[in-house]
LUMGU-55849 format. One record per residue (C-alpha): x, y negated, z. Coordinates in pm, 1 decimal. Last residue first. Example, Ala and Ser with C-alpha at 12.3 -4.5 7.8 and 13.67 -1.06 7.14 Angstrom:
BEGIN
         X         Y         Z
    1367.0     106.0     714.0
    1230.0     450.0     780.0
% end
This chain:
BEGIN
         X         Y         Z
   13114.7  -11282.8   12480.1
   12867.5  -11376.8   12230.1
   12493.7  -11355.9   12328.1
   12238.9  -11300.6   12098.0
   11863.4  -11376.3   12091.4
   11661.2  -11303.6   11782.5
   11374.2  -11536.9   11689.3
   11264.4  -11375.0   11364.9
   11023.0  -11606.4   11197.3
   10677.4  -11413.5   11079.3
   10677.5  -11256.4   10770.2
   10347.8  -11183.4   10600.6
   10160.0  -11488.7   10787.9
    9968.8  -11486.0   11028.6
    9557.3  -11592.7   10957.1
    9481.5  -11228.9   10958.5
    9698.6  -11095.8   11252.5
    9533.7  -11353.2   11488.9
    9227.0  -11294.4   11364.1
    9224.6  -10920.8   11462.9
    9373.0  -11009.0   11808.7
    9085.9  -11228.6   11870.6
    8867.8  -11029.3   11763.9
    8970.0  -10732.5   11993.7
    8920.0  -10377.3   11781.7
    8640.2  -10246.7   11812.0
    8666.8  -10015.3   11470.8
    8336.8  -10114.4   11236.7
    8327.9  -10470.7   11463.2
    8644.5  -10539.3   11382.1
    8652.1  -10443.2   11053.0
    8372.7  -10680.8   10995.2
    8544.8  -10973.0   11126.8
    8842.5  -10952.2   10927.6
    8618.6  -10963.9   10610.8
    8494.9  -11230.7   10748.1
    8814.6  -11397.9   10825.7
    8964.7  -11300.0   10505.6
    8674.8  -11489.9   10290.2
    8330.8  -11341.4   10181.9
    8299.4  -11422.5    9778.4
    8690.1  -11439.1    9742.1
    8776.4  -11143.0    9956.0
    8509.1  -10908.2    9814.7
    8587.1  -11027.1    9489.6
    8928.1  -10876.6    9533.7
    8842.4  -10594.6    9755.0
    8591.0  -10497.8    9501.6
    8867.4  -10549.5    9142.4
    8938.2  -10171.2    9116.4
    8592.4  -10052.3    9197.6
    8458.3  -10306.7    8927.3
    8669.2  -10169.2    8650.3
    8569.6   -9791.2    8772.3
    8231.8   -9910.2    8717.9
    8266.6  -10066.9    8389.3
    8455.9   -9758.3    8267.0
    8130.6   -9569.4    8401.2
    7904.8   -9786.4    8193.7
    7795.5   -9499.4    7891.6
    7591.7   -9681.5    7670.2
    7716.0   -9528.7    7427.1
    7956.6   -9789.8    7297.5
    8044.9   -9813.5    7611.2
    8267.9   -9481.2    7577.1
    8359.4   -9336.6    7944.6
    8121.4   -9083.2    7995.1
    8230.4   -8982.8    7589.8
    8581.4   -8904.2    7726.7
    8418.3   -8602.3    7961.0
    8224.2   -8483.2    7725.4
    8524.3   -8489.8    7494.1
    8747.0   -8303.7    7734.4
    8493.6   -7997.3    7767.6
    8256.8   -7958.3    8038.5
    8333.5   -7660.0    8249.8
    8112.8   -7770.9    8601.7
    8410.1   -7727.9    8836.9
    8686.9   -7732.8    8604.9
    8649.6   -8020.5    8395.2
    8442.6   -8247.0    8578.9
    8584.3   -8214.0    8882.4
    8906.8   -8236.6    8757.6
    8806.3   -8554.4    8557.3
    8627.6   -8734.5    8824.9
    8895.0   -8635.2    9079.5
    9164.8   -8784.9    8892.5
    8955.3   -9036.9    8798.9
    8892.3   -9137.4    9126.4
    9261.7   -9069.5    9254.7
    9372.8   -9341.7    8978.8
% end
């Protein structure tokens, strides 16, 4: 939604196209492939998970930000909502 948002505004107001240049960068009946491209930005960490797997994935944001692998794959292969093991004591 932001990209549009920013496509649009920039669009509009910085260079001064009017709203049906802007609408026809979207029409593939054009030839125009940007709504293809916005499609495929929405689904990439999607497809990126299911070509490369949440370990990988893991993995390379790891070694982007350092963090410690083995904490990084630890969080990863968790699940959601771990058990709460809460200790009270009744007097």
């Amino acid at each position: 939604m932001l990209t549009v948002t920013f496509e649009v505004g920039l669009g509009r107001w910085a260079f001064g196209y009017s709203w049906a240049q802007i609408a026809a960068d979207y029409n593939l009946c054009q030839g125009r492939l940007m709504a293809i491209g916005l499609v495929l930005f929405l689904f990439a960490p999607l497809i990126a998970t299911t070509l490369l797997g949440k370990a990988a994935i893991v993995t390379g944001i790891v070694k982007l930000f350092g963090y410690p692998l083995k904490t990084a794959l630890k969080f990863a292969t968790s699940s959601p909502h771990p058990p709460v093991t809460a200790r009270v004591q009744i007097p």
